[in-house]
C-alpha positions in Angstrom: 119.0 -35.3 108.0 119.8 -38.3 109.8 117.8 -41.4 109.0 115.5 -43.4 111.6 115.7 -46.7 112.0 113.2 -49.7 112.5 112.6 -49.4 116.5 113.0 -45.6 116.9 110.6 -43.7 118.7 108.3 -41.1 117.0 106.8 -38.3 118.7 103.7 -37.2 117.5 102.3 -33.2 118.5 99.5 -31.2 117.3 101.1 -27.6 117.3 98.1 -26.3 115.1 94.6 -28.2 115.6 93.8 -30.8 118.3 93.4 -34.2 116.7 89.4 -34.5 116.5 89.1 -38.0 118.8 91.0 -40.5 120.6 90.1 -43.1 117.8 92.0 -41.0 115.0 94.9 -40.3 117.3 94.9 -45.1 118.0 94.8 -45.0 114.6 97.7 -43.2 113.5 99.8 -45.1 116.6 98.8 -48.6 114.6 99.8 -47.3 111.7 103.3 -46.0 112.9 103.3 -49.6 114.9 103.1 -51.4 112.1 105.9 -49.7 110.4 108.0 -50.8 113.1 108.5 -47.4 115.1 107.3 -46.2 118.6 104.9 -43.7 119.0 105.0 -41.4 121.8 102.4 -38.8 122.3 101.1 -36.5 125.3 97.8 -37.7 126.6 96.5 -34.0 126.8 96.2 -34.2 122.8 92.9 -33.5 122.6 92.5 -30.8 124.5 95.6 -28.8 124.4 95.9 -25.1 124.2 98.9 -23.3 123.2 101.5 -23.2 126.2 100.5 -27.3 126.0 101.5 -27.3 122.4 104.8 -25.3 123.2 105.8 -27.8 126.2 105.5 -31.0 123.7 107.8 -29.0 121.1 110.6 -28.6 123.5 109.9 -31.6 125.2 109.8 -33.9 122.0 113.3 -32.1 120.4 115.1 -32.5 123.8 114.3 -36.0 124.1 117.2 -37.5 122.8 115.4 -41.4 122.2 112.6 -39.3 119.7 114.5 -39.8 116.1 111.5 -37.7 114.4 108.3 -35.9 114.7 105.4 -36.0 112.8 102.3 -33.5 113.4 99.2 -34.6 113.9 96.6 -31.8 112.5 97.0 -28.4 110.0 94.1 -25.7 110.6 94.6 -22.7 111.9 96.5 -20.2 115.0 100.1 -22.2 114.2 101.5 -19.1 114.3 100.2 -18.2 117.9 103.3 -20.1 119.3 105.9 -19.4 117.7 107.2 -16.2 119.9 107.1 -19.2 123.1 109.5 -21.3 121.2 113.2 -21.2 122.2 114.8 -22.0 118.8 117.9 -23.1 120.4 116.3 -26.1 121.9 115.6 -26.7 117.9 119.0 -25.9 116.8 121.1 -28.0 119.0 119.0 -31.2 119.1 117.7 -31.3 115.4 115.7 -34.4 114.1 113.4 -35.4 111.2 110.3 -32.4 111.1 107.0 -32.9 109.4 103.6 -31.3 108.6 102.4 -29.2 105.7 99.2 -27.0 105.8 99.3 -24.6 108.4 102.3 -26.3 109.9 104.0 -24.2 107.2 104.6 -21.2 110.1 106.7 -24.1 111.8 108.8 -25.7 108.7 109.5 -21.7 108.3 110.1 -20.9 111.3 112.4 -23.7 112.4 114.4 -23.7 108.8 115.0 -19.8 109.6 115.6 -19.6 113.1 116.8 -23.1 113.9 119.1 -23.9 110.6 116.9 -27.3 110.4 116.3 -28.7 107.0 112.2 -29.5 107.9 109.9 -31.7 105.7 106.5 -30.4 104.0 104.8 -33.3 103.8 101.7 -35.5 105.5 100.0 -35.0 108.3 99.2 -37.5 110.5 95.5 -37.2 111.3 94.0 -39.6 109.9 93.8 -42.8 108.0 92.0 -41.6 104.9 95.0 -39.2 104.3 97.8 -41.8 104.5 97.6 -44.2 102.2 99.8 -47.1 101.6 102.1 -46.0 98.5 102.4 -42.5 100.2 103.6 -44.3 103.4 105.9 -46.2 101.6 107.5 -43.2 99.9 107.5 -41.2 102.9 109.2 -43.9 105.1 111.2 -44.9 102.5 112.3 -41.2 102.6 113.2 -40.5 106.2 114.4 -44.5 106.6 117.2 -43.6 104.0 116.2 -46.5 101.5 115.5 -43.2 98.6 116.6 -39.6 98.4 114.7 -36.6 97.5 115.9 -37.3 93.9 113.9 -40.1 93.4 110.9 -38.1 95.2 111.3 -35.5 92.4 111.0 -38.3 89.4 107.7 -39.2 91.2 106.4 -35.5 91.2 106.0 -35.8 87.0 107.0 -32.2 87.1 105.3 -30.1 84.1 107.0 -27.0 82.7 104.9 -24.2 83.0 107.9 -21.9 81.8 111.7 -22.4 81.4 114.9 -21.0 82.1 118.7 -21.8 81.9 120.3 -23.9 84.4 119.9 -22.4 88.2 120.9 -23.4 91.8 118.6 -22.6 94.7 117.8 -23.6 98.2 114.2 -24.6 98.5 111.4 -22.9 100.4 108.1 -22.6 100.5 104.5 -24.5 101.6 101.3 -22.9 102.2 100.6 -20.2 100.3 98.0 -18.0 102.7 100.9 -19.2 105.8 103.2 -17.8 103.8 101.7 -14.3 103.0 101.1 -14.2 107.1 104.4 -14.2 107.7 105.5 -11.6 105.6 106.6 -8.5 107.5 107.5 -10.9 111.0 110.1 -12.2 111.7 109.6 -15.5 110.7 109.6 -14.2 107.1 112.0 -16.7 104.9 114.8 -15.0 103.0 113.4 -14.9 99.5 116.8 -14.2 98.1 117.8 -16.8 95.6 115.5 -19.3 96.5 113.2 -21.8 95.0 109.6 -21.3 96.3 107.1 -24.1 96.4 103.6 -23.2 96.9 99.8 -25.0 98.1 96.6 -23.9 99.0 93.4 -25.3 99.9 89.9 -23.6 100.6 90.4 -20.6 98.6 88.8 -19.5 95.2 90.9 -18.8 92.3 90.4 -14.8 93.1 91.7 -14.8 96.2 94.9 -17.1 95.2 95.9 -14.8 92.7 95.2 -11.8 94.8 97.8 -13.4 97.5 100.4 -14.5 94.3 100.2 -11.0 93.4 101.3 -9.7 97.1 104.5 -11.5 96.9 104.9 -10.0 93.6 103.9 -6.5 94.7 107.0 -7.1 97.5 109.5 -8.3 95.1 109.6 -11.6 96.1 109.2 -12.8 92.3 112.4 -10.1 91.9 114.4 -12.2 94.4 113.6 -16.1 93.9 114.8 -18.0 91.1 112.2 -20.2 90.5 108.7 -21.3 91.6 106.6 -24.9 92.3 102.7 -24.6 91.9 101.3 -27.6 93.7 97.8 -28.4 94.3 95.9 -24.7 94.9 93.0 -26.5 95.8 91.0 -24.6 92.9 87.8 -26.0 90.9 90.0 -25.4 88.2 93.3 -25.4 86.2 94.6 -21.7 87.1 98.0 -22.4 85.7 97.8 -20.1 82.7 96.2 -17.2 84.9 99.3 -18.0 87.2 102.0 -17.4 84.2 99.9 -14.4 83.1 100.8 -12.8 86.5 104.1 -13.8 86.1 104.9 -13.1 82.7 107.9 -10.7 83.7 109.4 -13.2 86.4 112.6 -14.7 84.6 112.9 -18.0 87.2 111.0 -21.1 86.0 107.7 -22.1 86.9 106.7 -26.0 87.3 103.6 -27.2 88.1 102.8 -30.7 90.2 99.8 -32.3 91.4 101.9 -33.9 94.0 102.5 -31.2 96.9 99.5 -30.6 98.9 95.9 -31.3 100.0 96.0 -34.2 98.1 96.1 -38.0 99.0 99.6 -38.0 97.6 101.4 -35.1 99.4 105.2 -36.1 98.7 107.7 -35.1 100.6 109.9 -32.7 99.8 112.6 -30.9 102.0 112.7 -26.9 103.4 116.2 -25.8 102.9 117.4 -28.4 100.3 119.4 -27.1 97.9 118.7 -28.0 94.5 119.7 -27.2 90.8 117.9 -26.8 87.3 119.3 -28.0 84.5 116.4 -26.8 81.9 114.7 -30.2 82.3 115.0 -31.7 85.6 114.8 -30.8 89.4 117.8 -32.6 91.2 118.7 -32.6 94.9 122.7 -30.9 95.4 123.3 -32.6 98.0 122.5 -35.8 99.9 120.6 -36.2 103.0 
């Protein structure tokens, strides 16, 4: 990944939902203002319908003064564009990526397809969301100043269930994204990997209903561990969760920092990290 720098132009697009005013979309251009950056945006925000959405893809990754992208809204239909993206324009002009939610079918999409690295974490849409020690990390983050190693100490993993030390390249984000794209072919390579999940809007029923389909499809046979982040639940479902699992031989961690929650951390598609039986560390640097 390579770093921004103070003075480097951001593009914002809203590949899922349009941002819901034009006072949401001033907002989040202070806020990126006062960070130091320029924000660059399409003035069609609002009302953009998919071949739009497409356009500012290829149009913000061939543009070679835009050091990163941020999205702007999650929601719903992601997925409707991504048979209109030419990957290639991804692969050979890669750049910082972010957006979680429903932005999922992109961070997939462009980690399999593209071979970018792609971060699941905030979108910008609008102030409430962003608050100031989640900007600071986040910057901090794609600025270079901290690694995804110090992200992980501020994650205050718990373990939900162990295993011996393990290497595995990270994957993962929305959970009901995530079972959409099983059987396309946007579907991530399970094999080996280390699968972070969130949710949001769903009752405990239907999340373990949708952790049971990648069970019943042998993902759980093929990863090597798993993140629960923030399922958006009423409740703790974290012992229902191992109770499904109980024959997965990966380890399970559980955080309340990835996901619909005011402090969505970063945390980076196609990292490759290790367990040692007590800590999650990045392999390599960014």
């Amino acid at each position: 990944m390579e770093n921004i720098k103070i003075g480097d132009k951001i593009g914002l697009i809203a590949p899922s939902g349009n941002p819901k005013s034009k006072e949401d979309i001033e907002e989040i251009t202070k806020i990126i203002k006062n960070r130091g950056f320029s924000p660059i945006f399409s003035t069609d925000l609002l009302t953009q319908e998919n071949t739009e959405k497409v356009r500012d893809i290829h149009k913000f990754f061939l543009d070679k003064e835009i050091k990163a992208i941020f999205t702007l809204r999650g929601g719903f239909s992601c997925n409707e564009v991504l048979d209109s993206i030419d990957y290639s324009i991804i692969e050979n002009n890669k750049k910082i990526f972010i957006g979680f939610s429903d932005i999922t079918n992109l961070l997939i999409a462009f980690n399999k397809k593209s071979n970018l690295r792609t971060i699941h974490g905030p979108i910008f849409s609008e102030k409430k969301y962003l608050d100031e020690p989640l900007l600071e990390v986040l910057f901090s983050f794609i600025e270079g100043k901290i690694d995804l190693n110090d992200i992980f100490k501020k994650m205050n993993f718990k373990i939900l269930k162990n295993s011996e030390k393990i290497n595995g390249e990270l994957i993962g984000g929305n959970l009901f994204v995530l079972n959409n794209l099983v059987c396309t072919e946007y579907e991530p390579e399970w094999k080996n990997k280390i699968l972070f999940i969130e949710s949001v809007g769903l009752s405990k029923e239907i999340v373990i209903s949708m952790i049971t389909h990648l069970k019943q499809i042998r993902v759980f046979d093929k990863i090597r561990g798993l993140i629960v982040g923030d399922m958006g639940c009423s409740e703790d479902i974290s012992e229902i969760i191992l109770n499904n699992l109980k024959d997965f031989e990966g380890f399970i961690l559980k955080t309340e920092y990835i996901g619909h929650v005011n402090k969505n951390l970063p945390i980076m598609v196609g990292e490759i990290v290790e367990w040692d039986g007590n800590n999650l560390k990045s392999k390599r640097n960014n």
